[in-house]
py3Dmol code that shows the C-alpha trace and the ligand (Angstrom):
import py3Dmol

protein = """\
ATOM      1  CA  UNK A   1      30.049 -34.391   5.430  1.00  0.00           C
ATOM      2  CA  UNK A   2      28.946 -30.988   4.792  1.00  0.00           C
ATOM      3  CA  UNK A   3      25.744 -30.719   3.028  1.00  0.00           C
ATOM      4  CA  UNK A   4      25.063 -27.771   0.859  1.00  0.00           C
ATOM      5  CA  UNK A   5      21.706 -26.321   0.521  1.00  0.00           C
ATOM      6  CA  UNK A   6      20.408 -25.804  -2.857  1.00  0.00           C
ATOM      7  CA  UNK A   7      17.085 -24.078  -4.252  1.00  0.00           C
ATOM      8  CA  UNK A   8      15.425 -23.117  -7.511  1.00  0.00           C
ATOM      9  CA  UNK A   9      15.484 -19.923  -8.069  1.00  0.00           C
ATOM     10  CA  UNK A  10      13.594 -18.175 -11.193  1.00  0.00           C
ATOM     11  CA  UNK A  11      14.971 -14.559 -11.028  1.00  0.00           C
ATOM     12  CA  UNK A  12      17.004 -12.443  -9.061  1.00  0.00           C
ATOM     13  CA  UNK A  13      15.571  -8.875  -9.769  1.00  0.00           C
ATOM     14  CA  UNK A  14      18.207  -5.942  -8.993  1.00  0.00           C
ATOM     15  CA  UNK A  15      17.696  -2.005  -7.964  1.00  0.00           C
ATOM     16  CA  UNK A  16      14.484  -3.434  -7.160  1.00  0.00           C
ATOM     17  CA  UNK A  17      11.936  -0.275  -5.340  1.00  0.00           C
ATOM     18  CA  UNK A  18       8.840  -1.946  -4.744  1.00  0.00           C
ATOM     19  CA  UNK A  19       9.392  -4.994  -2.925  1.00  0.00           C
ATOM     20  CA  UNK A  20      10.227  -2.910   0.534  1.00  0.00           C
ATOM     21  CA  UNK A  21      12.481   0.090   1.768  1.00  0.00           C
ATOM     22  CA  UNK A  22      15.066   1.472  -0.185  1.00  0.00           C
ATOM     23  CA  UNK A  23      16.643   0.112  -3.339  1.00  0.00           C
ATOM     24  CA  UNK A  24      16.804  -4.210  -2.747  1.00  0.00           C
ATOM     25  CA  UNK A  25      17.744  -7.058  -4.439  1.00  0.00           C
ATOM     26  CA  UNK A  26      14.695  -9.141  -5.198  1.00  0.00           C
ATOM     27  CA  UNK A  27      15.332 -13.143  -5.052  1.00  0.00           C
ATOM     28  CA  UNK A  28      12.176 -15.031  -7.025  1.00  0.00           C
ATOM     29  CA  UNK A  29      11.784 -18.676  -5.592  1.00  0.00           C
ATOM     30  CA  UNK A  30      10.542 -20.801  -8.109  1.00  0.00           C
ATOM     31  CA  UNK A  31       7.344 -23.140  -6.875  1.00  0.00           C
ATOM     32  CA  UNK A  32       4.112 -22.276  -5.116  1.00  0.00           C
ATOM     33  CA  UNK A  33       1.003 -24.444  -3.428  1.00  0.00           C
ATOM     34  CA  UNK A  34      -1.208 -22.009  -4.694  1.00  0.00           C
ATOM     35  CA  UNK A  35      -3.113 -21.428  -7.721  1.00  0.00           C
ATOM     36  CA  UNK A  36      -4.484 -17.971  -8.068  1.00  0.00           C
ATOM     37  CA  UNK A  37      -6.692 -18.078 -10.859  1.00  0.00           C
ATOM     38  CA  UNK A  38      -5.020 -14.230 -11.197  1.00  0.00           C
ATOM     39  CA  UNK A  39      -1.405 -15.166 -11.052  1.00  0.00           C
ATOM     40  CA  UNK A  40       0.861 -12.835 -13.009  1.00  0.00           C
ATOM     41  CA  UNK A  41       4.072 -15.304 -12.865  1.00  0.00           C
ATOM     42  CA  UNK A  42       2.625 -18.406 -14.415  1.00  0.00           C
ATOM     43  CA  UNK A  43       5.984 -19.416 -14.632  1.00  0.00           C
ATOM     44  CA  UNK A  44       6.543 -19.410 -10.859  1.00  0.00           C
ATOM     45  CA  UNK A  45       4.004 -21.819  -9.949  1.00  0.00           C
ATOM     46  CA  UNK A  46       5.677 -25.068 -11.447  1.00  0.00           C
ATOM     47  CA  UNK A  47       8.796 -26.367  -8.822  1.00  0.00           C
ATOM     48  CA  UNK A  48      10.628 -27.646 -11.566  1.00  0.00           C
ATOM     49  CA  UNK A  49      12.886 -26.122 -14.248  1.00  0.00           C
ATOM     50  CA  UNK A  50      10.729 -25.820 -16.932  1.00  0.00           C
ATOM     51  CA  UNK A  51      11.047 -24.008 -20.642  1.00  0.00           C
ATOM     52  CA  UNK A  52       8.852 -20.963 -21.941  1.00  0.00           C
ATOM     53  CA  UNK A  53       8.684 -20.023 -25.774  1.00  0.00           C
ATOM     54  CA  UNK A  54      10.241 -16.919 -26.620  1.00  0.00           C
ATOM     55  CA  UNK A  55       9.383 -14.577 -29.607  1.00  0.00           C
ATOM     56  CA  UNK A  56      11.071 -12.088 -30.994  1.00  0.00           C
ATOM     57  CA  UNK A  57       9.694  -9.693 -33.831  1.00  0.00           C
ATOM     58  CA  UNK A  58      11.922  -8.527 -36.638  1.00  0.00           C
ATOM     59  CA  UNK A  59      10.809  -7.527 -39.952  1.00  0.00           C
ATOM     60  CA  UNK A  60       7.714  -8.271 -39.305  1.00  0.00           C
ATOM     61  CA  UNK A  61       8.617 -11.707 -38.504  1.00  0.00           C
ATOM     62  CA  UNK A  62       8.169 -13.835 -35.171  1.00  0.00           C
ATOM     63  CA  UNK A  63      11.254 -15.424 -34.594  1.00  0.00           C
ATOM     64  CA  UNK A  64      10.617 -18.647 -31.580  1.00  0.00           C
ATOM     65  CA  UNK A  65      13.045 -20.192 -29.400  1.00  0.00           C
ATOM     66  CA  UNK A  66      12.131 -21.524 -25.990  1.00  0.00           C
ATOM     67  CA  UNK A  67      13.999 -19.881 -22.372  1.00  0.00           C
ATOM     68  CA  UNK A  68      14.780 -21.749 -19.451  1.00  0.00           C
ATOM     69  CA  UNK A  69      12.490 -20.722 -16.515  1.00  0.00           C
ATOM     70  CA  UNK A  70      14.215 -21.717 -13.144  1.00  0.00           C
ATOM     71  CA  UNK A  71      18.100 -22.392 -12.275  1.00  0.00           C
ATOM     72  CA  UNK A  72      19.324 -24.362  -9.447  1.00  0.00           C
ATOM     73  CA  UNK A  73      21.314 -22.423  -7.051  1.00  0.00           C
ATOM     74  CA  UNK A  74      23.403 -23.210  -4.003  1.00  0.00           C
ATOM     75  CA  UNK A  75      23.162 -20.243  -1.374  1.00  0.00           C
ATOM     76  CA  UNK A  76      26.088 -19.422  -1.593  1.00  0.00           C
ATOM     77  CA  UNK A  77      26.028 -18.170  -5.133  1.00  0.00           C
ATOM     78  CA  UNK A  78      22.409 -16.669  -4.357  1.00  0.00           C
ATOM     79  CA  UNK A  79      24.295 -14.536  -1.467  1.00  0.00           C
ATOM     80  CA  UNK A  80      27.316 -13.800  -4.092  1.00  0.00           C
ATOM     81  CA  UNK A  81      25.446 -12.266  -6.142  1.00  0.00           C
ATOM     82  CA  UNK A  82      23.575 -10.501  -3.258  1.00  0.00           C
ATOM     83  CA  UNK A  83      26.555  -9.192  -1.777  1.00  0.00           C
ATOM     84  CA  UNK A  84      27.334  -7.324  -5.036  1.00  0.00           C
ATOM     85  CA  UNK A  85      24.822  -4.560  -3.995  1.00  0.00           C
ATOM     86  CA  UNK A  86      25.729  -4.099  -0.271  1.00  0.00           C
ATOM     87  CA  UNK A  87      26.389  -0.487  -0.621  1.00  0.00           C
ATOM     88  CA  UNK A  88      23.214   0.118  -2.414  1.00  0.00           C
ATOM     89  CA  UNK A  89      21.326  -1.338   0.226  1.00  0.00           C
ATOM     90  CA  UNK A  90      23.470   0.163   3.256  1.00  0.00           C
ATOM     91  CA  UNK A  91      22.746   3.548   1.913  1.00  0.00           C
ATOM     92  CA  UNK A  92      19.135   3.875   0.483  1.00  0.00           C
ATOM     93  CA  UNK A  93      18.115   1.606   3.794  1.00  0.00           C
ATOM     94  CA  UNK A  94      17.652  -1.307   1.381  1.00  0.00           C
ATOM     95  CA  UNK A  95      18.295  -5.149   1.363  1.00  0.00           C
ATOM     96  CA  UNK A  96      16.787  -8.282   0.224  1.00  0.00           C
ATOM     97  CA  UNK A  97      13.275  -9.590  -0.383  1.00  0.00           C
ATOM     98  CA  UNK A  98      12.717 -13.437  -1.057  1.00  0.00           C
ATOM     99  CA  UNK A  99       9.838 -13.785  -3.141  1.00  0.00           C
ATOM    100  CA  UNK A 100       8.288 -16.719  -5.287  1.00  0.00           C
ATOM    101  CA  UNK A 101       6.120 -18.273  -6.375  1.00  0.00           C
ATOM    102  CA  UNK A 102       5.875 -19.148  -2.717  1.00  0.00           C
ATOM    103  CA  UNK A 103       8.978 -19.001  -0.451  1.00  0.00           C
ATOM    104  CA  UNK A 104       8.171 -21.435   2.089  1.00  0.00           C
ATOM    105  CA  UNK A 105       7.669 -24.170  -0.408  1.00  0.00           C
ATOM    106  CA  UNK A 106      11.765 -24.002  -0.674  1.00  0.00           C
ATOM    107  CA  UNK A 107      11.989 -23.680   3.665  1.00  0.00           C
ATOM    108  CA  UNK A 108      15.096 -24.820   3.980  1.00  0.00           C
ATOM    109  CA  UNK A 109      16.418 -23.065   1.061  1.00  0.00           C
ATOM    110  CA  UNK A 110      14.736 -19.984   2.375  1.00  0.00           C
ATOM    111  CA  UNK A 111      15.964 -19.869   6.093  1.00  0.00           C
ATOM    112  CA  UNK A 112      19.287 -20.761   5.127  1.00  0.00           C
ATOM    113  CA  UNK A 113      19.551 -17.629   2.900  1.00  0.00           C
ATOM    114  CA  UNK A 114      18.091 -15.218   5.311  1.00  0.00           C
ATOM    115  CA  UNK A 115      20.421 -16.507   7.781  1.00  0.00           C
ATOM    116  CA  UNK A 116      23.186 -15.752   5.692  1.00  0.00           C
ATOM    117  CA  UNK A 117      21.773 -12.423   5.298  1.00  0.00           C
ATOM    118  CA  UNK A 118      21.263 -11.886   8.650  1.00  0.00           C
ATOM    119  CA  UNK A 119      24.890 -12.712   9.549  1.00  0.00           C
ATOM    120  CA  UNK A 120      26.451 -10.074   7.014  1.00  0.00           C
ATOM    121  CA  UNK A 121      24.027  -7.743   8.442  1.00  0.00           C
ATOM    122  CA  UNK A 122      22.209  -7.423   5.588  1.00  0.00           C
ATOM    123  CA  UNK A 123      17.901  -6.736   5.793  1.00  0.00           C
ATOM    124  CA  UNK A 124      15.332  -9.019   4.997  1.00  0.00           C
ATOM    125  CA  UNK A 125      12.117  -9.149   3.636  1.00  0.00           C
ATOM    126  CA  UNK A 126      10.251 -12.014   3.079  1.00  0.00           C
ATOM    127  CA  UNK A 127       7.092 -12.030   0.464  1.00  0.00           C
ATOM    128  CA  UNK A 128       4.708 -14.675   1.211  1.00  0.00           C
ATOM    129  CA  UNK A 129       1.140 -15.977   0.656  1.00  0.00           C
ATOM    130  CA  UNK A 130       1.659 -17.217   4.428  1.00  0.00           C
ATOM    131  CA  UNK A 131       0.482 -20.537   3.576  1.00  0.00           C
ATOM    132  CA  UNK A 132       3.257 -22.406   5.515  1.00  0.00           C
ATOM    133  CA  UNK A 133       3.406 -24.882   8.558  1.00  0.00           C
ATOM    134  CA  UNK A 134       3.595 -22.547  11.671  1.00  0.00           C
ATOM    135  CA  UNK A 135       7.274 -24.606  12.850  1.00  0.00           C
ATOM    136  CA  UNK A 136       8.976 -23.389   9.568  1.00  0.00           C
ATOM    137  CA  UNK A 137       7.564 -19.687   9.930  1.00  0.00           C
ATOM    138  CA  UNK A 138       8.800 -19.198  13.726  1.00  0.00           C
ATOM    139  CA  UNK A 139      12.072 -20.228  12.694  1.00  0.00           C
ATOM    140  CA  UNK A 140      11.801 -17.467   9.502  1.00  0.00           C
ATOM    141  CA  UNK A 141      10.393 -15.050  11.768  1.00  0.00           C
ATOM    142  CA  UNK A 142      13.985 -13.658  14.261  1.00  0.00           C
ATOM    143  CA  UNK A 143      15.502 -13.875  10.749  1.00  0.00           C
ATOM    144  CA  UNK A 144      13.021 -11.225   9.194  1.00  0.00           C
ATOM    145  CA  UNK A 145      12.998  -7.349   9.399  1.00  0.00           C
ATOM    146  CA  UNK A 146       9.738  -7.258   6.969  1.00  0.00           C
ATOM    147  CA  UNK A 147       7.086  -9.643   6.014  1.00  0.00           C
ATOM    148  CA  UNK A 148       4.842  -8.437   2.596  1.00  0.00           C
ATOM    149  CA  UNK A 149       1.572 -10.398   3.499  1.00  0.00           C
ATOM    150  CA  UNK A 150      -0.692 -11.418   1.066  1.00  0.00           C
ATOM    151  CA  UNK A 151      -4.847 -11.632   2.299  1.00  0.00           C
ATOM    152  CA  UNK A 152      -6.581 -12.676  -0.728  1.00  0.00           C
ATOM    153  CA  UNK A 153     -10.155 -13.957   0.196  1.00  0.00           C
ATOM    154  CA  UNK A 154     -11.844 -14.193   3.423  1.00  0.00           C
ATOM    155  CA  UNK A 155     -14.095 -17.208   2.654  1.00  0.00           C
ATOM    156  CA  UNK A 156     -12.283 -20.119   2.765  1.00  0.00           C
ATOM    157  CA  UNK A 157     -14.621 -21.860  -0.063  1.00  0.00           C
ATOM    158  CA  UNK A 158     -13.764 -19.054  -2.032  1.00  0.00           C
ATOM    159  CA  UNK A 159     -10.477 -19.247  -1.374  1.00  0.00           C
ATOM    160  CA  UNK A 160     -10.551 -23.339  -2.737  1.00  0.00           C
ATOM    161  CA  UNK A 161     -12.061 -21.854  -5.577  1.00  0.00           C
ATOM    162  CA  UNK A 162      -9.851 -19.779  -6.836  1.00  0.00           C
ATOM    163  CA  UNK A 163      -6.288 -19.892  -4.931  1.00  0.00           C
ATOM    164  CA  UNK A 164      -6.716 -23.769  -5.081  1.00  0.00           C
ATOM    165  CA  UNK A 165      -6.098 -24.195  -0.923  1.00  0.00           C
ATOM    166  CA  UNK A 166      -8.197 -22.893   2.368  1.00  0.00           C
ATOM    167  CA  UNK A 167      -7.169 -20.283   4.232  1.00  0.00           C
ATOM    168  CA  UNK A 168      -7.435 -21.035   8.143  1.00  0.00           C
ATOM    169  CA  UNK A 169      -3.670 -21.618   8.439  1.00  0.00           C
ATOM    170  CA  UNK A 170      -2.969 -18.264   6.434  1.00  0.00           C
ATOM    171  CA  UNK A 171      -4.963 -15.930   8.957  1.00  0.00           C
ATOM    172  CA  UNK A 172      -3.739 -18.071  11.750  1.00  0.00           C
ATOM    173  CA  UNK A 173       0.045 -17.250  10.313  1.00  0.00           C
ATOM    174  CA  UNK A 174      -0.790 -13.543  10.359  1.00  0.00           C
ATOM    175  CA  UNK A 175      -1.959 -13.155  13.854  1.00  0.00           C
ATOM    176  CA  UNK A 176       1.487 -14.930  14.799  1.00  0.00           C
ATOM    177  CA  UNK A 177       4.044 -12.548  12.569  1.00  0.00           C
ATOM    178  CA  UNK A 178       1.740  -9.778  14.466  1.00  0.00           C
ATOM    179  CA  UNK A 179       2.383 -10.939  17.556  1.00  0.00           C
ATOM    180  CA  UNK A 180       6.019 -11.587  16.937  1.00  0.00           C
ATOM    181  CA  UNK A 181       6.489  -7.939  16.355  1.00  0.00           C
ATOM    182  CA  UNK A 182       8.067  -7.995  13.379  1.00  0.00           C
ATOM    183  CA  UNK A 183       7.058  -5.202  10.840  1.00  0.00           C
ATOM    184  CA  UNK A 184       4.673  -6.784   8.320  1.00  0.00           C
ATOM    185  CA  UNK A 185       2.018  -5.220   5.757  1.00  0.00           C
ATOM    186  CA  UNK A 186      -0.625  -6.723   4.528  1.00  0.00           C
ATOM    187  CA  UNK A 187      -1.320  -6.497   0.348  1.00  0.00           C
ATOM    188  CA  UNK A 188      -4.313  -7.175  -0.629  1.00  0.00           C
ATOM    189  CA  UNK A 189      -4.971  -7.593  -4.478  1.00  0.00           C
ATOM    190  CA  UNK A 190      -8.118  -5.683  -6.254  1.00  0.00           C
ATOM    191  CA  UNK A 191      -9.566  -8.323  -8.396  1.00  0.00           C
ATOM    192  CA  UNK A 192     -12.706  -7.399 -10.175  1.00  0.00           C
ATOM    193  CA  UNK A 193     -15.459  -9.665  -9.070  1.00  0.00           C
ATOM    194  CA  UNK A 194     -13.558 -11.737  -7.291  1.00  0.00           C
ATOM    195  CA  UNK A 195     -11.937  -9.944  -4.247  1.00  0.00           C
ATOM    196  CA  UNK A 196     -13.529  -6.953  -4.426  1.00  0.00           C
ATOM    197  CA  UNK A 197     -17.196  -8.317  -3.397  1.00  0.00           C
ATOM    198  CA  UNK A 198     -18.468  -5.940  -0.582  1.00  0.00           C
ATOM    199  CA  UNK A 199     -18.475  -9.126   1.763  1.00  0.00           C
ATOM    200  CA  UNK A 200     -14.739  -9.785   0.723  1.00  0.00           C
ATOM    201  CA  UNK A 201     -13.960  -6.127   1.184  1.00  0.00           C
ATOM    202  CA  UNK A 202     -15.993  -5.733   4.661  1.00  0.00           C
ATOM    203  CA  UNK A 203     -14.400  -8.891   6.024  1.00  0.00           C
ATOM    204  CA  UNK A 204     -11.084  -8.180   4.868  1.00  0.00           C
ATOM    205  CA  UNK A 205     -11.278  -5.088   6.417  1.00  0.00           C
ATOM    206  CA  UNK A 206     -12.734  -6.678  10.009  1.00  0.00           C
ATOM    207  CA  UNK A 207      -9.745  -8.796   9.536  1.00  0.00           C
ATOM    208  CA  UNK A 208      -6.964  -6.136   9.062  1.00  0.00           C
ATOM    209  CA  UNK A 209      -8.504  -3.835  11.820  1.00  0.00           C
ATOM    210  CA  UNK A 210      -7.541  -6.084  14.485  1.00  0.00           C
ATOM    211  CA  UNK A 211      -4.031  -5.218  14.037  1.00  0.00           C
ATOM    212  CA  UNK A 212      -3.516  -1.721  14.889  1.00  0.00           C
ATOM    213  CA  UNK A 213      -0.796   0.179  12.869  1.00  0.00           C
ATOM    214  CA  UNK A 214      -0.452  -2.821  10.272  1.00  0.00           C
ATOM    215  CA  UNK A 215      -0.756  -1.289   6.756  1.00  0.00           C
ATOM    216  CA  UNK A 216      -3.039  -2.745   3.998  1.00  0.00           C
ATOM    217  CA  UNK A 217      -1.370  -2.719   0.239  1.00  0.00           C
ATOM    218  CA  UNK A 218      -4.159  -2.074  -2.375  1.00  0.00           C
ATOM    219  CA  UNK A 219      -2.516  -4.449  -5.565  1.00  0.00           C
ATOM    220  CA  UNK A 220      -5.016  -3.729  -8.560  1.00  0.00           C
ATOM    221  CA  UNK A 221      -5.133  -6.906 -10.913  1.00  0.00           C
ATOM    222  CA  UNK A 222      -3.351  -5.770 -13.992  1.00  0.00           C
ATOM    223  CA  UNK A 223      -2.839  -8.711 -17.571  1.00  0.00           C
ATOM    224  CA  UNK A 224       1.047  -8.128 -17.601  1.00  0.00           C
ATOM    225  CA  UNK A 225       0.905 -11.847 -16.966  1.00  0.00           C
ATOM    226  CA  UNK A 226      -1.602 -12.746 -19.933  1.00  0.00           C
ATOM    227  CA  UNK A 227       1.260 -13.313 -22.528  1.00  0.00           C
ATOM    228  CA  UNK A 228       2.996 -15.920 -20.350  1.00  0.00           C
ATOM    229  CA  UNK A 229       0.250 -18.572 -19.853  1.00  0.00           C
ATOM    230  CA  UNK A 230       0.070 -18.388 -23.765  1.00  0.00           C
ATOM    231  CA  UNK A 231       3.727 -19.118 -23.973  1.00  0.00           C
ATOM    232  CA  UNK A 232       4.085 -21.362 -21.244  1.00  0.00           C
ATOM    233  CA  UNK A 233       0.926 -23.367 -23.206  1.00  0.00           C
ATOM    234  CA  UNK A 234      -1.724 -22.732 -20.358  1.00  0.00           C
ATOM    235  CA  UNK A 235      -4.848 -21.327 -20.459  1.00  0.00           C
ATOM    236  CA  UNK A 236      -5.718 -17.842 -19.168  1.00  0.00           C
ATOM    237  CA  UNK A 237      -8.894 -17.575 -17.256  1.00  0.00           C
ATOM    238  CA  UNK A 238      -9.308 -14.209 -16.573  1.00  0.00           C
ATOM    239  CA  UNK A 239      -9.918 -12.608 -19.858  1.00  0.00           C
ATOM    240  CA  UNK A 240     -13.260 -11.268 -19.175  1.00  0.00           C
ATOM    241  CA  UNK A 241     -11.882  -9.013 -16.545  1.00  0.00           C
ATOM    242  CA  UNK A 242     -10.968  -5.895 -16.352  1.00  0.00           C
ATOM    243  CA  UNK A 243      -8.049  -3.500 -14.606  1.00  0.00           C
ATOM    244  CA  UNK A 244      -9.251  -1.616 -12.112  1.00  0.00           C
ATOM    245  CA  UNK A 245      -9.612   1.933 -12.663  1.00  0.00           C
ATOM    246  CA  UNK A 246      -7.103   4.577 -10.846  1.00  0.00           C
ATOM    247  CA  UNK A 247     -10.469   6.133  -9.346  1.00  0.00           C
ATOM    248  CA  UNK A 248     -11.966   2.602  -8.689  1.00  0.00           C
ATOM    249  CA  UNK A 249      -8.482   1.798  -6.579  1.00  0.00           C
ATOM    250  CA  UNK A 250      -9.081   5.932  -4.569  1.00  0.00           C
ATOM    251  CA  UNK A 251     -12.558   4.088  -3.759  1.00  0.00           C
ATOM    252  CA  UNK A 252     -11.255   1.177  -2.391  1.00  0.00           C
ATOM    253  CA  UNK A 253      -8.740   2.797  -0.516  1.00  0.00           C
ATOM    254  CA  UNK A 254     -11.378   4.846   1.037  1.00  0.00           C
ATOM    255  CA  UNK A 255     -13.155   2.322   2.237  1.00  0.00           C
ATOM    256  CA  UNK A 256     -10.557   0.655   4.178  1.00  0.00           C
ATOM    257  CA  UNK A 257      -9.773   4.162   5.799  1.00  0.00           C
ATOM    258  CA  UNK A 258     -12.949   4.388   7.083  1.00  0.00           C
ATOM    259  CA  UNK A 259     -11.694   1.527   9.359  1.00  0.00           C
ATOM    260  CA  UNK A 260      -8.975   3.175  10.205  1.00  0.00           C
ATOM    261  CA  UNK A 261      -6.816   1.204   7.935  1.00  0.00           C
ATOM    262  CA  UNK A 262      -3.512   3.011   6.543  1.00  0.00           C
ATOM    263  CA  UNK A 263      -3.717   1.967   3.071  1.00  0.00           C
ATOM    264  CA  UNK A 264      -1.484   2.411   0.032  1.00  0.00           C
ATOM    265  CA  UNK A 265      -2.221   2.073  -3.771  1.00  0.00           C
ATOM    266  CA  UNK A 266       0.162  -0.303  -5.223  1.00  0.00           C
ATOM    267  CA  UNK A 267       3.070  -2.651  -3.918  1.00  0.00           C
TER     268      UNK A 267
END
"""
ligand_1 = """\
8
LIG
S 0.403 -17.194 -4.155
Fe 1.351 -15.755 -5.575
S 2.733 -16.997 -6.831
Fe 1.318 -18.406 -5.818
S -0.307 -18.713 -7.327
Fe -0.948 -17.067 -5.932
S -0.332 -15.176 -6.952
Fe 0.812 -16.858 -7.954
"""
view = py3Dmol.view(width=600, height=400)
view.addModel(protein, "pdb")
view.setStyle({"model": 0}, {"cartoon": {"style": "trace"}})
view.addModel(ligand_1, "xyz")
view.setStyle({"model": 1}, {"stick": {}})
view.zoomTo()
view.show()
C-alpha cells in the first residue's frame, strides 16, 4: 500500500522576494517547539488547525467572523501548486523556501517535499530555528541549496526564558550545515532588551565569526504580529518594547563588521 504523506500547512506565500534569491514561492508549515516571546505568527506556533477571529470595518462598524488557520495538505498538491511558478523561479534564479512555524516539526512532510523539489529541479530553501534532531537534518541537508538560520540568544538560560527550549543542539546544528557546505545565512533578530544585550551581541558575534564567509541577517523586532495574539485570544508580552530605530539597526550592523561579519539589514 502506498502511503501518502500529508502536512499542515498555514500559507503558501507567492512572488515571494525576501525569503532567498530571486522571486520564490514561500510554503508556511504550521507548528513550532518554540516559543519566542517575540513571535510575529502566533498563529504558526499551534500544530493543529485552529480558528482566528476576523474583523472587518465598514461604516464604522466591526463586522467578526472567525478564519481557519492551517489546511491539511498532501505533497502532492503542495508541489501543484508549486509547479505553477516554475518559470518565475527558472528565470529570476528563484524557487522554494519551506518555512513555519518550525519545519522540522513536520520532518517527514518536509523532506518529502524538498525531494520532490529536488527531482523537478526546482531550488530549495529551508527556514529554520535549527532546533531539530541531527538524523532528520543530514537527511534535509543534500536536499537543500539554502538554509535561512535563525541564532537568537547565546545563553542557553536565556534562551529557556524566552524561546521556551535550550540551545546546545541549535549551535551544534549550525556547525554541521557549515560543514556540509551548503550555503546558509545566519538571521539574527534585533530585539530590544532582549537580544541586543552587549553580551548577546559580543557572543553572537564570537559565534558567527567562526564561520568565515557565512552572512549574518540583522531582523529588527517590528508589532506586525501584535493584532494576531489579540485575535487568536492570547496575550501579547512585548508591549513595552519598542522597534528598533533605522540608525539603531546601522549601529548594530557596525558592530558585527567590526568582526568581519558581512551583515545585512533585514531578511
Ligand atoms: S522559532 Fe519562529 S515560529 Fe517558532 S516561536 Fe520562534 S519566532 Fe515563532
Amino acid at each position: 500500500m502506498r502511503c501518502i504523506i500529508k502536512g499542515i500547512v498555514f500559507d503558501i506565500k507567492k512572488y515571494a522576494i525576501h525569503d532567498g534569491p530571486g522571486i520564490r514561492s514561500t510554503v508556511f508549515l504550521k507548528g513550532c517547539p518554540l516559543s519566542c516571546i517575540w513571535c510575529h505568527n502566533p498563529e504558526s506556533k499551534g500544530f493543529a488547525i485552529e480558528q482566528i477571529k476576523k474583523e472587518l470595518k465598514l461604516d464604522g462598524k466591526v463586522l467578526e467572523s472567525m478564519e481557519t488557520v492551517g489546511k491539511e495538505m498532501t505533497v502532492r498538491e503542495v508541489m501543484a501548486e508549486i509547479e505553477k511558478d516554475i518559470l518565475f523561479y527558472e528565470e529570476s534564479g528563484g524557487g522554494v523556501t519551506f518555512s513555519g512555524g518550525e519545519v522540522f516539526a513536520q520532518h517527514e512532510f518536509l523532506l518529502a517535499l524538498l525531494k520532490s523539489c529536488k527531482e523537478k529541479g526546482i531550488k530549495t530553501c529551508v527556514d529554520t530555528s535549527g532546533y531539530v534532531n541531527r538524523n532528520i537534518l543530514e537527511k534535509a541537508i543534500p536536499l537543500t541549496d539554502l538554509f535561512l538560520y535563525d541564532i537568537k540568544l547565546m545563553d542557553d538560560e536565556l534562551h529557556k526564558k524566552y524561546c521556551g527550549v535550550p540551545n546546545g543542539q541549535i549551535l551544534d546544528n549550525f556547525r554541521v550545515i557549515f560543514e556540509s557546505g551548503t550555503e546558509v545565512r545566519l538571521r539574527f533578530p534585533v530585539i530590544p532588551t532582549i537580544t541586543d544585550t552587549e553580551i548577546n551581541l559580543r557572543k553572537t558575534a564570537e559565534f558567527t565569526a567562526q564561520f568565515p564567509g557565512v552572512p549574518l541577517d540583522l531582523l529588527p523586532y517590528h508589532k506586525i504580529g501584535k493584532d494576531k495574539y489579540r485575535r487568536l485570544g492570547q496575550k501579547y508580552l512585548m508591549d513595552d518594547i519598542e522597534k528598533p530605530s533605522d540608525e539603531y539597526m546601522h549601529l548594530i550592523a557596525a558592530f558585527f563588521s567590526e568582526y568581519g561579519i558581512k551583515t545585512k539589514i533585514g531578511g
